[in-house]
C-alpha positions in Angstrom: -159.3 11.7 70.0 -156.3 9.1 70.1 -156.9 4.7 69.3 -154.6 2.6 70.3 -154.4 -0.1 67.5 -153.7 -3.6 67.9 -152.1 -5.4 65.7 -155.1 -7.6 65.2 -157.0 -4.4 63.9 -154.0 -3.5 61.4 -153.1 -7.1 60.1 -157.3 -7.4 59.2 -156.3 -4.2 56.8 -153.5 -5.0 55.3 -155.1 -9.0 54.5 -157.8 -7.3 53.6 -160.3 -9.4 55.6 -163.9 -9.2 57.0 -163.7 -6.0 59.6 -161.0 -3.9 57.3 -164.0 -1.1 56.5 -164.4 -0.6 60.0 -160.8 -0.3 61.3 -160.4 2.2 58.4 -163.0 4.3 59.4 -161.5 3.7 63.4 -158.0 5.2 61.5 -159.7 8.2 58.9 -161.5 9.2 62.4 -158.1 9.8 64.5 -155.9 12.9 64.4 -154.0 10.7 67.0 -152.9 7.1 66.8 -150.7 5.0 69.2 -149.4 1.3 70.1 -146.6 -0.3 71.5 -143.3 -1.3 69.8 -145.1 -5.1 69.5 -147.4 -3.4 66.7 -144.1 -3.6 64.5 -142.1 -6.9 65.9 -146.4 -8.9 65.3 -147.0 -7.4 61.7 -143.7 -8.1 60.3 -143.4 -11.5 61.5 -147.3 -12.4 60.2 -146.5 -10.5 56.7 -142.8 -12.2 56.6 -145.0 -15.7 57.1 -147.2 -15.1 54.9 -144.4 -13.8 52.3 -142.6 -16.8 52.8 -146.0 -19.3 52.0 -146.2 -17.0 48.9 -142.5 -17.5 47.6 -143.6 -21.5 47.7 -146.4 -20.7 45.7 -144.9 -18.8 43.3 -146.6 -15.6 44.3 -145.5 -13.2 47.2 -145.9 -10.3 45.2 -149.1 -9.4 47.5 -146.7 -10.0 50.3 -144.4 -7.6 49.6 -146.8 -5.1 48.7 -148.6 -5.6 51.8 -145.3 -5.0 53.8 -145.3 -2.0 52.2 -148.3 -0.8 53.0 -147.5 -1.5 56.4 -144.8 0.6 56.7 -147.0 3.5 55.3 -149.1 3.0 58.3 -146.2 2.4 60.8 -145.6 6.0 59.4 -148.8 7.4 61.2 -148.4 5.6 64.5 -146.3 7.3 67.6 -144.9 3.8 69.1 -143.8 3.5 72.3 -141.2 0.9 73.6 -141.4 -1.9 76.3 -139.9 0.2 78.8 -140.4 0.0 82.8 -142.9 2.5 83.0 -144.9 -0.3 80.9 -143.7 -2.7 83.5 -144.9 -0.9 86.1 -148.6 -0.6 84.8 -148.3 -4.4 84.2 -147.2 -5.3 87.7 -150.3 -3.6 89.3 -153.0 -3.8 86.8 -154.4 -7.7 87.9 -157.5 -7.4 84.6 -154.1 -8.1 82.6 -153.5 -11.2 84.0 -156.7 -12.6 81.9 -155.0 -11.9 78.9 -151.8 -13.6 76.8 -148.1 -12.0 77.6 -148.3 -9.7 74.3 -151.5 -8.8 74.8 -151.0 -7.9 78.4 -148.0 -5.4 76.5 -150.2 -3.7 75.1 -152.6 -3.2 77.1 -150.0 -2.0 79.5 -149.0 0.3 77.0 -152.6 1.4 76.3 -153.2 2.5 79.8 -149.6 4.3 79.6 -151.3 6.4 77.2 -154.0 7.0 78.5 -152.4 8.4 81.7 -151.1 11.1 79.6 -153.8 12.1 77.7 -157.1 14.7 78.3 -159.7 12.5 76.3 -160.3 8.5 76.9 -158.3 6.8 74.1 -160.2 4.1 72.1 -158.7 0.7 71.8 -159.0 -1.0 68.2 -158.4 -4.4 68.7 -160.5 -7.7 67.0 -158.8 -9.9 69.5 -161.6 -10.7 71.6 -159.8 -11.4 74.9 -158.0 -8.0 74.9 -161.6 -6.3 74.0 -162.8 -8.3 77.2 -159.6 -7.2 79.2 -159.8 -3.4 77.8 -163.3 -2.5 78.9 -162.7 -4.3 82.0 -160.1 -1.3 82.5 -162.3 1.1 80.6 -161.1 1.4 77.6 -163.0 2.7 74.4 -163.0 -0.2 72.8 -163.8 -0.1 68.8 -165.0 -1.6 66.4 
């Protein structure tokens, strides 16, 4: 089975917050795991915030080792870029028009996916407008 994750599901990890036993369990469960190039551009700019705050608090420490982390899971993800076969799906899927301009990405990218695989592909995602959006277009979605 492939999931495409969010980078919702993967920042609620890596901050360690309410949900992180659950997208762990959606990552331990998956020989196969997938997302767009946004995954990368969305966690490093919330980790880079958040290691910034630290430095003015005299403790990004966490921050960097959470960056790290985060490149240990980049590791396990195939990525795929922004390309015009993404494009495409976004130009005739309308369900994405419900959703924010990154979102809509991956989503886009999602279905791209999908078209190339034998099994539905699960989309982890804690963003509850792109959980909406995805089973509109039947997606798996998880947690």
């Amino acid at each position: 089975m492939a999931t495409y994750f969010d980078s919702s599901a993967v920042l609620e990890v890596l901050l360690g917050n309410a949900q992180s036993d659950e997208i762990i369990n959606c990552w331990a469960d998956d020989s196969d795991r997938v997302s767009s190039i946004l995954l990368e551009a969305e966690c490093v700019t919330v980790l880079r915030r958040i290691e910034k705050e630290g430095r003015a608090k005299r403790s990004s420490a966490n921050a960097r080792k959470r960056l790290e982390a985060f490149e240990r899971y980049l590791a396990g993800v195939t990525i795929h870029e922004v390309d015009s076969d993404v494009l495409a799906i976004l130009r005739h899927l309308p369900d994405l028009t419900s959703c924010r301009s990154l979102d809509a990405v991956h989503l886009a990218t999602a279905v791209l996916f999908q078209q190339h695989l034998d099994e539905p592909l699960r989309l982890c995602t804690l963003d509850q407008r792109m959980r909406a959006a995805g089973k509109r277009m039947k997606l798996a979605v998880v947690p």
